[in-house]
OpenMM code with the backbone's topology and positions (N, CA, C; nanometers):
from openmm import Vec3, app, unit

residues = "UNK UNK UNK UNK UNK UNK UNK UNK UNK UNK UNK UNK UNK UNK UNK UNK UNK UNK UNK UNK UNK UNK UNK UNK UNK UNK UNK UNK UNK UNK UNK UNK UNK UNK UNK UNK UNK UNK UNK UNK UNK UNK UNK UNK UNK UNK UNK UNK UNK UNK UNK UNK UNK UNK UNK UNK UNK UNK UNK UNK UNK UNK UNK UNK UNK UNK UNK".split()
positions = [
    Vec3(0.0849, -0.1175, 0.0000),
    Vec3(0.0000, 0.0000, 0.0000),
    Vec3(0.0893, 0.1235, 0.0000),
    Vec3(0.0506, 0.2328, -0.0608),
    Vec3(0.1268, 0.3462, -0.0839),
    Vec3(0.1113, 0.4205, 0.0390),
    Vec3(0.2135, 0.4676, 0.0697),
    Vec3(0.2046, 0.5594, 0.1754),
    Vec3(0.2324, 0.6878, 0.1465),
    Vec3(0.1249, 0.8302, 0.1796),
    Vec3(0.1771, 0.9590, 0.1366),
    Vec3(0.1043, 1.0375, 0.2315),
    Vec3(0.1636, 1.1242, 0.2575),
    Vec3(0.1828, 1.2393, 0.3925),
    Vec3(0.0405, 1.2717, 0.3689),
    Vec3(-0.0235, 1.3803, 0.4416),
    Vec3(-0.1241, 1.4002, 0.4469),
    Vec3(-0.2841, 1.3867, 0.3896),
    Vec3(-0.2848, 1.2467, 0.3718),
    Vec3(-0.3602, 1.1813, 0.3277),
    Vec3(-0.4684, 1.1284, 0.4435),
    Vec3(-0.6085, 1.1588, 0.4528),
    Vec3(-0.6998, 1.0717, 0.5963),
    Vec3(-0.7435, 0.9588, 0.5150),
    Vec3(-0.7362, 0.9450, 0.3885),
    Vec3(-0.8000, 0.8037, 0.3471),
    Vec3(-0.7594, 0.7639, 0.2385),
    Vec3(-0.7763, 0.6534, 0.2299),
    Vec3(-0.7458, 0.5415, 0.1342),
    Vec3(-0.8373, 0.5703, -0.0012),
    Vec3(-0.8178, 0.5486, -0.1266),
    Vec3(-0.8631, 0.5261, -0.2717),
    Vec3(-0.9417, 0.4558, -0.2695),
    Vec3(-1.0556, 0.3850, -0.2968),
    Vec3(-1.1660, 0.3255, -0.3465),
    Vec3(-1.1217, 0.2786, -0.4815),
    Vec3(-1.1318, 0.0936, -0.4952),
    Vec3(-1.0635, 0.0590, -0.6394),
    Vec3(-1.1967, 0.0705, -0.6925),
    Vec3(-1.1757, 0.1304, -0.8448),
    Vec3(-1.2582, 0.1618, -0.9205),
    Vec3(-1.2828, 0.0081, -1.0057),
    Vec3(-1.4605, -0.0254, -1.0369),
    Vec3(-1.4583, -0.1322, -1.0996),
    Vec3(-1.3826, -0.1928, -1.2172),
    Vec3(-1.3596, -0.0855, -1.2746),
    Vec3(-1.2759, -0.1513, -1.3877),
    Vec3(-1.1053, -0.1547, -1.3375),
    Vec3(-1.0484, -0.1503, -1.2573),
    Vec3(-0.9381, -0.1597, -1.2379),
    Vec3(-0.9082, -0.2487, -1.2483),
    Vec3(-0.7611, -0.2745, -1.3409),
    Vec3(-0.6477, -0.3975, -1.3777),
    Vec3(-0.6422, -0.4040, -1.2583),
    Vec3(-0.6220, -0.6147, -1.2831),
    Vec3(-0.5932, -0.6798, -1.0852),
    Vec3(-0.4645, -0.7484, -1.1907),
    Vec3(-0.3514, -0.7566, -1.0662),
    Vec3(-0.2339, -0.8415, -1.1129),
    Vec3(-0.2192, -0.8885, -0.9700),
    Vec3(-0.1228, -1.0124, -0.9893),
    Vec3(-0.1327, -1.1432, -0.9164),
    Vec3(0.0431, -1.0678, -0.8566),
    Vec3(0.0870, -1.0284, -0.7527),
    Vec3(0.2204, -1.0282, -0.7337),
    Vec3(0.3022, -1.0825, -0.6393),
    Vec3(0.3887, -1.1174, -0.6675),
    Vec3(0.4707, -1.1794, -0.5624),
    Vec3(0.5428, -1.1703, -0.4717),
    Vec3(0.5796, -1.1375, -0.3738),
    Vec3(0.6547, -1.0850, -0.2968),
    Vec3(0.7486, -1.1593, -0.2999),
    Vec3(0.8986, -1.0081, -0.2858),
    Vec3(1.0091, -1.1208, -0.2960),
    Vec3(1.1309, -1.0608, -0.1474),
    Vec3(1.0096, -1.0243, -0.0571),
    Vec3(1.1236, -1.0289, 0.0332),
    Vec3(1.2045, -1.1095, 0.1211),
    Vec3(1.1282, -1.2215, 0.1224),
    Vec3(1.1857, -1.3721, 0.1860),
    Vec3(1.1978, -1.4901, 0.1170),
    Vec3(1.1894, -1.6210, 0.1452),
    Vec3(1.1909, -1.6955, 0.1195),
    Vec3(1.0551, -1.7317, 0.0477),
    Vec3(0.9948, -1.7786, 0.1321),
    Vec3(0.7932, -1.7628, 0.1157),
    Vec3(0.7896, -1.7261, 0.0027),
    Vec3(0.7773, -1.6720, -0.0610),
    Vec3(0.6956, -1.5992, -0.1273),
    Vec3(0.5716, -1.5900, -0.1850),
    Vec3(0.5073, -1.4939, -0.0367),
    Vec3(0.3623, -1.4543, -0.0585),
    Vec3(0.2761, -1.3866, -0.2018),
    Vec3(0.2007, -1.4265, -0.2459),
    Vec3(0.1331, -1.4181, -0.3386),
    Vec3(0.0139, -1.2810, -0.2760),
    Vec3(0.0080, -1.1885, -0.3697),
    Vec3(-0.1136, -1.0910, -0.3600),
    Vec3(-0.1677, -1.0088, -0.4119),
    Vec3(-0.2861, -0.9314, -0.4444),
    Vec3(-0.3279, -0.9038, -0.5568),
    Vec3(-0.3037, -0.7098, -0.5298),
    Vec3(-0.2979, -0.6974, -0.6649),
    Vec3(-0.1924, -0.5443, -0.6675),
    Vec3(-0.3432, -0.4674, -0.7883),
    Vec3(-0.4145, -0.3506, -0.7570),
    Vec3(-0.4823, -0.2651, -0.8382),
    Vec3(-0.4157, -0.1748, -0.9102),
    Vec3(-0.4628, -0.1251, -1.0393),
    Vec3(-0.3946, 0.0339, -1.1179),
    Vec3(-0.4867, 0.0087, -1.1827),
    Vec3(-0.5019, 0.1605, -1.1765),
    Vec3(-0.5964, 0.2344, -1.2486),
    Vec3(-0.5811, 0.4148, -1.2953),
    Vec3(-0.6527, 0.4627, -1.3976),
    Vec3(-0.6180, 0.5842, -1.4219),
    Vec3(-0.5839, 0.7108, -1.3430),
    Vec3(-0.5091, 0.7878, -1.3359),
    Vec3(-0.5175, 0.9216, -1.2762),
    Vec3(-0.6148, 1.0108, -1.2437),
    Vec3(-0.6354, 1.0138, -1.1285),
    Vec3(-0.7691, 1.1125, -1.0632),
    Vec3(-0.8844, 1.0161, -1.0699),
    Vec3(-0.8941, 0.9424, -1.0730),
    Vec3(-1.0186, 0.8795, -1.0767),
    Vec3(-1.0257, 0.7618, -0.9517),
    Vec3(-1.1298, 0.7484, -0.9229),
    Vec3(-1.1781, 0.6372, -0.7890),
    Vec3(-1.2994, 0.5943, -0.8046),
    Vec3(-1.3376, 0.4904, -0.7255),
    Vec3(-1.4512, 0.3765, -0.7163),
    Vec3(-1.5810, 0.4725, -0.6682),
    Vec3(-1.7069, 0.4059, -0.6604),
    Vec3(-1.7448, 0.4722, -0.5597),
    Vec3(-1.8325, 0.3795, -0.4254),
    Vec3(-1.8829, 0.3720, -0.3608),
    Vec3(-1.9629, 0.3075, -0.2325),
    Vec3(-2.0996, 0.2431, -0.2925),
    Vec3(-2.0728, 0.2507, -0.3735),
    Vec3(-2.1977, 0.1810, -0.4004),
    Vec3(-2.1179, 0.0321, -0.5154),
    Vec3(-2.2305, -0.0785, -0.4626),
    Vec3(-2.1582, -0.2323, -0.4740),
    Vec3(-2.1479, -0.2199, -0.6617),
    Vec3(-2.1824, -0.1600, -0.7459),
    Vec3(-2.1828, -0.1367, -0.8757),
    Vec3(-2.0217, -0.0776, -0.9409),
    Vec3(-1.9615, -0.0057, -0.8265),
    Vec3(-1.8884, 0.1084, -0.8785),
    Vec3(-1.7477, 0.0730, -0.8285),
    Vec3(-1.7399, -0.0618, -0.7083),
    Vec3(-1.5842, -0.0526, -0.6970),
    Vec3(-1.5338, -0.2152, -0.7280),
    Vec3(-1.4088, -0.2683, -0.7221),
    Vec3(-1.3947, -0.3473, -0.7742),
    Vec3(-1.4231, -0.4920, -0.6928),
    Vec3(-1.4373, -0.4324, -0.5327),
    Vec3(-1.4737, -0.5718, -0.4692),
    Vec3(-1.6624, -0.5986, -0.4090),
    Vec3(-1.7577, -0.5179, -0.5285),
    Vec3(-1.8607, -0.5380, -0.5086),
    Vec3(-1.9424, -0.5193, -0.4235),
    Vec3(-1.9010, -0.3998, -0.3311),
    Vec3(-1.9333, -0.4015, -0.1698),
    Vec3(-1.9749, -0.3126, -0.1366),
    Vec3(-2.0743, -0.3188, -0.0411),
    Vec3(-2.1421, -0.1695, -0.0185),
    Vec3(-2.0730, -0.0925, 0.0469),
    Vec3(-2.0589, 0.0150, 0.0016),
    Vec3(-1.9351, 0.0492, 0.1139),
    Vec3(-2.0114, 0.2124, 0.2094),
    Vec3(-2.1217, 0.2387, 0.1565),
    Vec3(-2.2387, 0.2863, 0.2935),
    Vec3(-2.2689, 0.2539, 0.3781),
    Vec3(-2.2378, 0.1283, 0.4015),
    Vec3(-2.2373, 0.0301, 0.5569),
    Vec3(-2.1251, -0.0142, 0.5827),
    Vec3(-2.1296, -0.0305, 0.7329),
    Vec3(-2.0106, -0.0622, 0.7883),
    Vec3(-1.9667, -0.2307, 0.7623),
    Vec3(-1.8832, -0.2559, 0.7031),
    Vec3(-1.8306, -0.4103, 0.6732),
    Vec3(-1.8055, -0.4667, 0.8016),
    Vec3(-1.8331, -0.5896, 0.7805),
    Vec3(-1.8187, -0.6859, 0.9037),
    Vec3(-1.6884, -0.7486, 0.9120),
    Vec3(-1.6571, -0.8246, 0.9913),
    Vec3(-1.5542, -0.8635, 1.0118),
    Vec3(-1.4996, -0.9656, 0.9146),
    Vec3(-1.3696, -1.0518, 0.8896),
    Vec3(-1.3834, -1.1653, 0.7818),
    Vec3(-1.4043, -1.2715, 0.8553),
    Vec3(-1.3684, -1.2764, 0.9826),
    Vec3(-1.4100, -1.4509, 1.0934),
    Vec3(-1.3826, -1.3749, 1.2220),
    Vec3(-1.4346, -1.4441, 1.2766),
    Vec3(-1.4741, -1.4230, 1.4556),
    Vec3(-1.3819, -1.4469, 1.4642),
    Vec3(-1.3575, -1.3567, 1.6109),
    Vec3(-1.2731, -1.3210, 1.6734),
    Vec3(-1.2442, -1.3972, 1.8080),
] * unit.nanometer
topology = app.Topology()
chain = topology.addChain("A")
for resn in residues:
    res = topology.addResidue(resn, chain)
    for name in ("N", "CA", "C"):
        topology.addAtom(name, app.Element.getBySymbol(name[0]), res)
């Protein structure tokens, strides 16, 4: 994830955003994970139509497994 100074939030992947499969190569392991790009100035939006992981994003998301 990109990190840049005065930023309060994160990008919204836009539905059509290229997904690539990448690999990490800082150890041994090497973890597998999925990497977004997409055009300049542009973002997803909260509604499950408009970003790339289908999700409402006007409600608060639940957890992925109990805790």
């Amino acid at each position: 994830m990109t990190y840049k100074r005065q930023i309060d939030r994160l990008p919204i992947v836009p539905a059509d955003a290229k997904e690539h499969n990448v690999t990490c190569h800082f150890c041994i392991a090497g973890c597998g994970y999925k990497a977004y790009t997409w055009g300049i100035n542009k973002q997803g939006g909260t509604e499950p139509g408009q970003n790339k992981f289908k999700a409402d994003l006007t409600k608060q998301q639940g957890a992925e497994s109990a805790a």
